[in-house]
C-alpha positions as CSV (number, residue, x, y, z in Angstrom):
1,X,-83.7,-188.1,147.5
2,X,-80.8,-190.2,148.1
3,X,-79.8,-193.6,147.0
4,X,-82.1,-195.9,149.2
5,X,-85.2,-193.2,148.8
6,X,-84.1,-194.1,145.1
7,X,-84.9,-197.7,144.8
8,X,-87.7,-197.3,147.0
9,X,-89.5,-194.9,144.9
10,X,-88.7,-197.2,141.7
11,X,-89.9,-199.9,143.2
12,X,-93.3,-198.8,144.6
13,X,-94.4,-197.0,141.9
14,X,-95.7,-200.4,140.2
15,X,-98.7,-200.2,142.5
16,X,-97.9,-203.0,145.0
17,X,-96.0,-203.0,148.3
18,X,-92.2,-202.8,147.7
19,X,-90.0,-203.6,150.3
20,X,-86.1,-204.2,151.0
21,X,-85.3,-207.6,150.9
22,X,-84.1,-207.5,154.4
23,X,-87.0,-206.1,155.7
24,X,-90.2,-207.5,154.5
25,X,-93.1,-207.5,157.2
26,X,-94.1,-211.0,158.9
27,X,-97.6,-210.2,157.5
28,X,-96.5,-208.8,154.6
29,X,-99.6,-210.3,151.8
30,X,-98.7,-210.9,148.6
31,X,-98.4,-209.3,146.2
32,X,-95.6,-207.4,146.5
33,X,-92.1,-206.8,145.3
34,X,-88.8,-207.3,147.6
35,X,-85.7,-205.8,145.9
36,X,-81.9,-205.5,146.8
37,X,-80.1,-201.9,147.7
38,X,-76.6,-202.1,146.4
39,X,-74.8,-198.9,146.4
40,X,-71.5,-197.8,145.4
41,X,-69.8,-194.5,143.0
42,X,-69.4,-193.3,139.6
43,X,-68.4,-195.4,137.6
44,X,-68.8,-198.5,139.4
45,X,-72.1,-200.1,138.1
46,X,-73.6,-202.5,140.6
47,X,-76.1,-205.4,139.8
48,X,-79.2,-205.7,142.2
49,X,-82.0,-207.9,142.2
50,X,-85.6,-207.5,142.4
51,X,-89.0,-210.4,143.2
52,X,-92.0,-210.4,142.0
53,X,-94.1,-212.2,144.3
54,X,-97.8,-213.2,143.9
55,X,-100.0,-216.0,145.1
56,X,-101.9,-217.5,142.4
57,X,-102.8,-220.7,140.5
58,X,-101.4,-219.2,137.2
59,X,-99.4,-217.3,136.0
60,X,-101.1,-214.4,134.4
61,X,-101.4,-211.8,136.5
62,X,-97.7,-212.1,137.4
63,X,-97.2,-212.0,134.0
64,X,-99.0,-209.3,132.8
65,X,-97.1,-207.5,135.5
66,X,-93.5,-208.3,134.8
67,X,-94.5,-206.7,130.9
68,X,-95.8,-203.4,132.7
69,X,-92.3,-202.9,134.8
70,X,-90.4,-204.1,131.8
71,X,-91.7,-201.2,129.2
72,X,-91.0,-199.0,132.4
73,X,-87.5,-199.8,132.9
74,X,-86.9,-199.8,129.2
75,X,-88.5,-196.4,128.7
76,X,-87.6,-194.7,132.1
77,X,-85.6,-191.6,132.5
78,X,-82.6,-191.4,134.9
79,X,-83.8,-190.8,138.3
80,X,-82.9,-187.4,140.2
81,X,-80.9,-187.5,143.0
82,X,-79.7,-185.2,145.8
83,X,-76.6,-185.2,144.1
84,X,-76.6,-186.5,140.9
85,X,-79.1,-189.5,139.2
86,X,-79.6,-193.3,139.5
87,X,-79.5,-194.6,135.9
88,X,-81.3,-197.8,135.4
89,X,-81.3,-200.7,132.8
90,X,-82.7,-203.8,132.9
91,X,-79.7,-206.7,133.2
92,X,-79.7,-210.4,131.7
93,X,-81.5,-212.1,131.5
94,X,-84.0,-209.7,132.9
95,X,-86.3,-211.8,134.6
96,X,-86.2,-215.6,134.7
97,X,-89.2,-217.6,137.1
98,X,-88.3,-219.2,140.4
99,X,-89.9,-222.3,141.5
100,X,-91.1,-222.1,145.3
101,X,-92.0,-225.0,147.8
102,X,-95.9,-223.8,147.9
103,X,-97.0,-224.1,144.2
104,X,-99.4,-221.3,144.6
105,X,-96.5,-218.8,145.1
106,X,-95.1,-217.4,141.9
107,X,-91.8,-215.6,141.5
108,X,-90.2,-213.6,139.3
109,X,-86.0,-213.0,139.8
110,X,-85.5,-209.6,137.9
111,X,-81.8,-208.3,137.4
112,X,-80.9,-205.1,136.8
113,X,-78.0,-203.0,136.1
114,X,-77.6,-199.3,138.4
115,X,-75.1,-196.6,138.0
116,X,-74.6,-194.0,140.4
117,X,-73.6,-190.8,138.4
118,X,-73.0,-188.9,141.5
119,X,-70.1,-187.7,144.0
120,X,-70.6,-190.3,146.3
């Protein structure tokens, strides 16, 4: 797997859609999660960014949510790589929520902190 297979399969194992920022289908439904692929080398931690996006009335089930992928990140095990792993914590503040034109649509900003501890 290499570094974009990486944050894919972080991402979509949360059991919604996951999709690069950049390329998030025009009937994409939510919910689903957008995240950023920053890459770089050892020792040279980069800072991505990750949404949580759901259409509801409350907040709830975007909340229950968040606490799921925030006990994973906390508890996860570096990810294996072609050639080498993809360590990940979770940054700060780790998720703050994002106010939206539509009032229905509800958003959670998550930062995160990645190192690459490979060759390249």
């Amino acid at each position: 797997m290499d570094k974009q297979q990486a944050y894919y399969s972080l991402w979509s194992s949360f059991g919604l859609p996951a999709y690069d920022e950049t390329s998030v289908p025009d009937d994409a439904k939510m919910p689903y999660i957008t995240y950023q692929v920053i890459l770089d080398d050892l020792d040279a931690p980069v800072y991505p960014t990750a949404s949580l996006w759901y259409r509801d009335t409350s907040w709830n089930d975007i909340d229950y949510k968040l606490t799921g992928i925030a006990a994973y990140i906390e508890d996860m095990q570096p990810i294996k790589l072609d050639d080498g792993y993809m360590y990940v914590t979770k940054g700060t503040p780790f998720a703050q929520r994002m106010a939206e034109e539509d009032r229905t649509v509800k958003r959670y900003l998550l930062n995160l902190g990645v190192e690459f501890l490979t060759k390249n």
